[in-house]
N, C-alpha and C positions, 0 to 999 in steps of 0.2 A: 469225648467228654467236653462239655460248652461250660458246666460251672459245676459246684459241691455247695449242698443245705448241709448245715451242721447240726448237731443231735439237738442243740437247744431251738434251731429254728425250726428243724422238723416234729421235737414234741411243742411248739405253740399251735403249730398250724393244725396236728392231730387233735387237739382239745381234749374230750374226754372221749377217749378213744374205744375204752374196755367195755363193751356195749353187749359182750355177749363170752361166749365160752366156744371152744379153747380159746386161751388170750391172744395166740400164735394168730387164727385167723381173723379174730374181732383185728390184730393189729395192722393185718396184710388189707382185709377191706380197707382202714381207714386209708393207709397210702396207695390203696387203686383207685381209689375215690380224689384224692388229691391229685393224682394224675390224670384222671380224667377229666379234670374240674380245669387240669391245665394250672391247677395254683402250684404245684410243680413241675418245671418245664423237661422236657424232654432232654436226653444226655447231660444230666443231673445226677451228677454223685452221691448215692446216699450213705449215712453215717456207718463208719465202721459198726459193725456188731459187737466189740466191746463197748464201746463210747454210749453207743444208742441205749443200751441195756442197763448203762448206769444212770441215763438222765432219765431213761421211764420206770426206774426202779421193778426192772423184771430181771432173768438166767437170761444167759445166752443163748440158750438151748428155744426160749421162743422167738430171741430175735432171729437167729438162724433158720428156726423151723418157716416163720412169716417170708422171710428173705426167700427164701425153696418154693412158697407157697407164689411169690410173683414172680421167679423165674417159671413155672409151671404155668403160670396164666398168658407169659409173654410180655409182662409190662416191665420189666426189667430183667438184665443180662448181667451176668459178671466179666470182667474186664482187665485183665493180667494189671498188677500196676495201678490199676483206679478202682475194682471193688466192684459192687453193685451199682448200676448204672441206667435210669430210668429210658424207655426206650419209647419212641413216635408212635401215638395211637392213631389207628383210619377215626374216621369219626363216629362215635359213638361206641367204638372197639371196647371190648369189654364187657358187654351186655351179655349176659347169660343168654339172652335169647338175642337173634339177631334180627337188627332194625328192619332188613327188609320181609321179615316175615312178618304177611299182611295183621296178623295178629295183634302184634305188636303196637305200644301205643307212644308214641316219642313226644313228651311236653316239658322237654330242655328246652323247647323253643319257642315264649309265646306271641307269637304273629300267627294269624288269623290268614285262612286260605285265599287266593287271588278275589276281588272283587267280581260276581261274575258278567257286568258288562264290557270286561278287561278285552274278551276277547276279538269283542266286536270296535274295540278301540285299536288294538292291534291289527285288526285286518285295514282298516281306513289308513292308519298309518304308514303301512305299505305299500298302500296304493298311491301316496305322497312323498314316497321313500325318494323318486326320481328329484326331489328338491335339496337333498342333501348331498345325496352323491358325488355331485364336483367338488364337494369343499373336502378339508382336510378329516372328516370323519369326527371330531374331536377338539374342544376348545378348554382354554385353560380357567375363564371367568365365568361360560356359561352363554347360552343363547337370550338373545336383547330381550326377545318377545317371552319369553319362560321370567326371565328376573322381571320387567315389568308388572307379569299377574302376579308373585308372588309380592312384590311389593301394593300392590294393590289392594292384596288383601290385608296385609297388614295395615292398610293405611285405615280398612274398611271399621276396624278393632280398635280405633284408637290410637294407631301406632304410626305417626306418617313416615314414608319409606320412600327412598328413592331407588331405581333398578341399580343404581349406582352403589348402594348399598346391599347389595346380593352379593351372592359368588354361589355358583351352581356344583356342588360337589356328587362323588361318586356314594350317596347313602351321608346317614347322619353317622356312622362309625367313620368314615372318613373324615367327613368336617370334623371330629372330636380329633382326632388324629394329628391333619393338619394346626387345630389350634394351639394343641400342646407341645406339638416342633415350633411352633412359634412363638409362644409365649411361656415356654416355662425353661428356667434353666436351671440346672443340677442344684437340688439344696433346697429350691422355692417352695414355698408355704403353698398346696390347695388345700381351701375345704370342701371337704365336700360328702354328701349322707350318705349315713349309715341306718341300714341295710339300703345298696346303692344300685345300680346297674352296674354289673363287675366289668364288662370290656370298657366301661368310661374308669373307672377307676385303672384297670391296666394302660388305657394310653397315658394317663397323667404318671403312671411307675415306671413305664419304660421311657418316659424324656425327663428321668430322675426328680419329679418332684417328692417332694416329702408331704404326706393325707395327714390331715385335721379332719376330725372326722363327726360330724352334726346327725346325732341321733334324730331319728324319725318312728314313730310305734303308731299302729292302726288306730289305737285309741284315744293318745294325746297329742299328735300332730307332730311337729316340731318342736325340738327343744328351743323355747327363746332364750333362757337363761345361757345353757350353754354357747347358745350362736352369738350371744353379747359377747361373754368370754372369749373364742374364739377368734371373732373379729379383730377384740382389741388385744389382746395377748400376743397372739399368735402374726397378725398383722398378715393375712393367707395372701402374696400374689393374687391367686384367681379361687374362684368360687364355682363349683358345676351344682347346679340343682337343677330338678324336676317337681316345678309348681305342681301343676298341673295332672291326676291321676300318677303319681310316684310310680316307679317300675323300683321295687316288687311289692311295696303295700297300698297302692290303689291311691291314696291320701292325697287333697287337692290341699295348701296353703289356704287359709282364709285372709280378708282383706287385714286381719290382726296381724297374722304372722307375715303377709308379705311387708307391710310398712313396721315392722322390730326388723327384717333381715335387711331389706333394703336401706334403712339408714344406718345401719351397725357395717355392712357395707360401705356405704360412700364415709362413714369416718375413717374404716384405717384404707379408704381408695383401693378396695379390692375392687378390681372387674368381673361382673357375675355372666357364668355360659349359664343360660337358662335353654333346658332341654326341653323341647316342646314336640319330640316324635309322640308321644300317646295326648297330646292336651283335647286333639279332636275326639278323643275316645268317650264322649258323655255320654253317658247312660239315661240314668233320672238324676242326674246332681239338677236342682230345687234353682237356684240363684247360679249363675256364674259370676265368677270375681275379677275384679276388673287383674289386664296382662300384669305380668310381675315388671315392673321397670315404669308403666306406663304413668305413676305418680312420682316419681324423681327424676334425675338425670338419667336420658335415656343411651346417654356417652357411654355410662359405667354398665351394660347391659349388651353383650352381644347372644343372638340366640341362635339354633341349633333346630334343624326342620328336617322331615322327608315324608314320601309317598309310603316308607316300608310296612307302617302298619296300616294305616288308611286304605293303601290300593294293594299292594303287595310287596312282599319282602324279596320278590328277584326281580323287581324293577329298583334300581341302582340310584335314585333320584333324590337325592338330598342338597340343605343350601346351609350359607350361613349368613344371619343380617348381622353387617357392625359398621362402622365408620370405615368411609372409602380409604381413610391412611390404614388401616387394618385388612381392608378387603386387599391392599395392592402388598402388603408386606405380605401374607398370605398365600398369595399370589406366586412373589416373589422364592418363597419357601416350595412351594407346589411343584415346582421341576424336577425337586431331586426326591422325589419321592412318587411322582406321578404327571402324567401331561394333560391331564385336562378329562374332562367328563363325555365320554360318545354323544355323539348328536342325534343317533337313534334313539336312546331313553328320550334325550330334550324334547324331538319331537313327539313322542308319547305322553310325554308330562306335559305338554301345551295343550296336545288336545284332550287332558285330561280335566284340565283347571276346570273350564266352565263347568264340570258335573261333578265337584267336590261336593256340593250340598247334598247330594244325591247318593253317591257315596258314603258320606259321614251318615247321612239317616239307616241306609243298608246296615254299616257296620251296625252301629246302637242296636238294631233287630236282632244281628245275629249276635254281639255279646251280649244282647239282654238273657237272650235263651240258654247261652254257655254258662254264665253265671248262676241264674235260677236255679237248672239243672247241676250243678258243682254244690252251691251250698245247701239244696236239698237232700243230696246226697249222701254230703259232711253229716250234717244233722242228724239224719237218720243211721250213718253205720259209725261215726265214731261225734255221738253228745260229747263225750267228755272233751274235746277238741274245742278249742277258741274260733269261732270260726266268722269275721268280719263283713259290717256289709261294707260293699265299693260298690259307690255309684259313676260309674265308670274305670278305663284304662282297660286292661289286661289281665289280673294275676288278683288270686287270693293271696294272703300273707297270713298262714291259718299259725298257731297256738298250738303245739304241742300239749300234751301232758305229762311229758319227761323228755331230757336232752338228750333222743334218739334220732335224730334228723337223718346221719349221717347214715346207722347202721338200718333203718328203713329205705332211705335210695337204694344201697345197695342190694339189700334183700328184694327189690320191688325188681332190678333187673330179671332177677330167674321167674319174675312171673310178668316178663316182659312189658312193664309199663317204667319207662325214661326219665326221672325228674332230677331238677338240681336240689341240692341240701341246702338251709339255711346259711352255713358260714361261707356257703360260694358268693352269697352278695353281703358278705363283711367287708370294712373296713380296717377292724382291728380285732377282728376275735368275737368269737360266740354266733351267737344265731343257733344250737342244734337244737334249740326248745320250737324255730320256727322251717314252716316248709311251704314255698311260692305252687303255687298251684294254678296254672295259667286256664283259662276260662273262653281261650280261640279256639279248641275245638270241637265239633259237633257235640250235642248232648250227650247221645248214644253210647260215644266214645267217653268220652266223660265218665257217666253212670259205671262202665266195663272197670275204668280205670282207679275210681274210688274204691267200686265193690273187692279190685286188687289191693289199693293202698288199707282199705279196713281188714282184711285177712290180714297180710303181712304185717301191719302193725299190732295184733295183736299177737301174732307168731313171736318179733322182734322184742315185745314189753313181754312174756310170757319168761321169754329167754336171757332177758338182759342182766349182766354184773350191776351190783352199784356203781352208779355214776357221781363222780362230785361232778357238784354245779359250777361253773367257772362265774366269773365277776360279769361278765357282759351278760350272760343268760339270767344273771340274777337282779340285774336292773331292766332287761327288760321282759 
C-alpha cells in the first residue's frame, strides 16, 4: 500500500455517481473508472466500508456488495491490515472487450496516425545514422542544428529566438515535467484551465503545487473576469495555457482574451507555459491571432512544442523556448531525472523541419475529414447533444443532455469503443454533462464509434437513477 483516499475525497471524486441501478454496480463502475482514469493511483487504500456508506448515505450491504464487485473484476484486492486496496492496471485493462481486438476502437488517445511520408524519412535517416554513432548517443540541451530550425521558426512568427534559447526534450510531456521540477515548490499557486489536458495538470500535482483553476466552455472562450480575479487574488507562481486549439475543447484565445490574460499576468509576475503541441493543428480557423506573449514581455512567456501530434506521437521530440538562465537551470535539473534526448529522434526531426509545411497541410486534410465525419454523425444519432464546431486542434468537447459522462464510458467499453469521461480533464470537479471526442481517427472508425456511443447512450439515459447536478455541471 503506497497511500489511503478517505471516504470524503473518494465521494468528491465519484460526483454523482448513481447513474443506474443496482447502486452496488453504478458504484463499483464509478471507482473502475477512477482507476482507470488513473485519478486514483494504484496501492491506494480505499475507505473502510463503514466510513464510505456513511458519507454516500447508502447500507453497507452495497458498499460491500461494489467492493466484491472490483475484487471480481481485478481492480482491487484485500489486504490483511490495510483493507481494499486498488491494484496496477496493463493499459486499457478493464475494457469489456479487449484492446487488441481488431474491433475495437481506442479514442483515449487523441493523436492522429504517423505522418505517411514518416517512413521514407526514417529510411534516409538511417542511411545517415553512420554520423552519430561515435558520439555518446544522447545529449542533455539538444542538437545545435535541430534548436537552430526550431528557433527559426519562431523567429519566422514574430518571435525572435536564439538556438540558445531552445532545449530539445524527450516529447512535450516531458518538457512539462521537467518544468514543474523546476519551477514549482510544495504549496505554489498554478493556474491553469479547466477542462485542461489532465497529464499537464498531474505533473504540476505531483511537484505539490496547489491549481487555480481558469474555466474555459466551447461557447464563451475564456473566463476574463475570473482570470482577472485569479491573477490578482491568487497571485499563481506559473500559468499553463493552451492558446491555441485547447485540448479538450478545440477553442483558440482571441486577440481580446490574449491581451486581458497577458497583462493580468505580468501584474501579479506570473510566468505563463504556453502549450503549443496542437497550435499547428488549423483547420478553417478564418484569421489567425497573433503568438500569445508576442505583444508583451516575451521574459514572462516560456513555451512548450513537439512533433507528437504534427508527425507522430512515438517520435519522442519535443522542446522548450525560455530564457538561456532557465534553459541552464533546467538543464541543471535534467540529470536526476533523465540524461538527455537520443540523437536518433534529433536526427529524424532535422530532417524533418524543412517539410513541416507539408506536413501541417497533410494533417488539416486528414482532420478536416475526422471532424466532418464525427459531427455528422453526432447530429444525426444523438440531435439532442451539444455538439461544437472546432476549427481546428483534436477533439470535440460535445454537451451532454444529462450528467452521464462517466456511466456511458463505461457502458461503451462492452461494446468496445475506449473514451475518456468529462471529469478526467477536471481541475476541480464536474464535467459529466461533457465527453471529448477526438476527431484523429479515420471517418470509418468514427462513424462505427458514434453509431456505438448513440446505442449505449440511450441504453445508459433509459436506465439511469436520478442524478443531482453538482455546482460545476451547473455553471457550465
Amino acid at each position: 500500500m503506497d497511500s489511503r483516499i478517505s471516504a470524503r475525497a473518494l465521494a468528491a471524486l465519484l460526483g454523482g455517481w448513481r447513474t443506474s441501478e443496482p447502486a452496488y454496480e453504478a458504484l463499483a463502475d464509478g471507482i473502475r473508472l477512477l482507476i482507470l482514469d488513473n485519478r486514483i493511483a494504484p496501492r491506494t487504500a480505499l475507505p473502510a466500508e463503514r466510513e464510505l456508506a456513511g458519507v454516500l448515505a447508502v447500507s453497507r450491504t452495497t458498499i460491500a456488495a461494489a467492493y466484491r464487485s472490483l475484487r471480481e473484476s481485478g481492480h482491487i484486492r484485500s489486504i490483511r491490515g490495510s483493507g481494499s486496496v486498488t491494484q496496477p492496471q496493463a493499459w486499457a485493462a478493464g475494457a469489456r472487450t479487449a484492446v487488441s481486438d481488431p474491433g475495437a476502437i481506442d479514442l483515449q488517445q487523441a493523436s492522429p496516425a504517423a505522418w505517411p511520408g514518416l517512413s521514407s524519412v526514417l529510411a534516409e535517416a538511417a542511411g545517415s545514422a553512420t554520423t552519430i554513432l561515435a558520439s555518446p548517443g544522447y545529449d542533455v540541451v539538444g542538437h545545435e542544428a535541430l534548436r537552430a530550425g526550431i528557433a527559426e521558426r519562431y523567429t519566422r512568427v514574430g518571435i525572435p529566438t536564439d538556438p540558445g534559447e531552445i532545449m530539445i526534450t524527450n516529447g512535450a510531456q516531458s518538457a512539462l515535467h521537467l518544468l514543474a521540477t523546476t519551477l514549482v515548490s510544495r504549496g505554489d499557486r498554478v493556474l491553469i484551465e479547466s477542462p485542461t489536458y489532465p497529464h499537464a495538470a498531474d505533473c504540476f500535482r505531483a511537484a505539490g503545487a496547489r491549481l487555480v483553476s481558469l474555466p474555459v466552455t466551447t461557447a464563451e472562450g475564456w473566463d476574463l473576469d475570473r482570470a482577472e480575479q485569479a491573477f490578482g487574488r491568487a497571485v499563481p507562481t506559473l500559468a499553463y495555457l493552451m492558446p491555441d486549439f485547447q485540448n479538450p475543447t478545440g477553442r483558440s484565445m482571441s486577440d481580446i482574451e490574449r491581451d486581458v490574460i497577458e497583462r493580468a499576468a505580468e501584474r501579479a509576475g506570473t510566468l505563463v507555459i504556453v502549450d503549443e503541441t496542437t497550435a499547428d493543428l488549423d483547420i478553417d480557423r478564418l484569421v489567425a491571432p497573433r503568438a500569445f506573449g508576442a505583444g508583451s514581455g516575451a521574459a514572462s512567456v516560456v513555451r512548450v512544442g513537439s512533433f507528437g501530434k504534427t508527425v507522430w506521437g512515438g517520435l519522442r521530440i519535443g522542446w522548450i523556448r525560455a530564457s538561456p538562465d532557465l534553459v541552464r537551470r533546467v538543464m541543471a535539473a535534467r540529470f536526476a531525472v533523465e540524461l538527455g534526448t537520443p540523437e536518433w529522434e534529433q536526427l529524424v526531426a532535422r530532417l524533418l523541419l524543412p517539410r513541416l509545411p507539408e506536413i501541417v497541410a497533410q494533417r488539416a486534410h486528414l482532420l478536416r475529414a475526422g471532424r466532418d465525419a464525427a459531427v455528422m454523425a453526432l447530429r444525426e444519432s444523438l440531435p439532442e447533444w451539444g455538439v461544437p464546431h472546432a476549427d481546428g486542434g483534436v477533439s470535440l468537447w460535445v454537451d451532454l443532455d444529462a450528467p452521464l459522462s462517466g456511466a456511458l464510458v463505461m457502458g461503451l467499453r462492452s461494446a468496445g469503443v475506449l473514451l475518456s469521461a468529462g471529469p478526467r480533464f477536471s481541475v476541480d470537479g464536474g464535467y459529466e454533462r461533457n465527453l471529448r471526442i477526438p476527431f484523429t481517427a479515420p471517418p470509418e472508425r468514427l462513424e462505427r464509434a458514434i453509431d456505438a456511443i448513440g446505442t449505449t447512450w440511450r441504453r445508459v439515459r433509459a436506465g439511469a437513477a436520478p442524478v443531482m447536478i453538482d455546482r460545476m455541471d451547473a455553471v457550465v
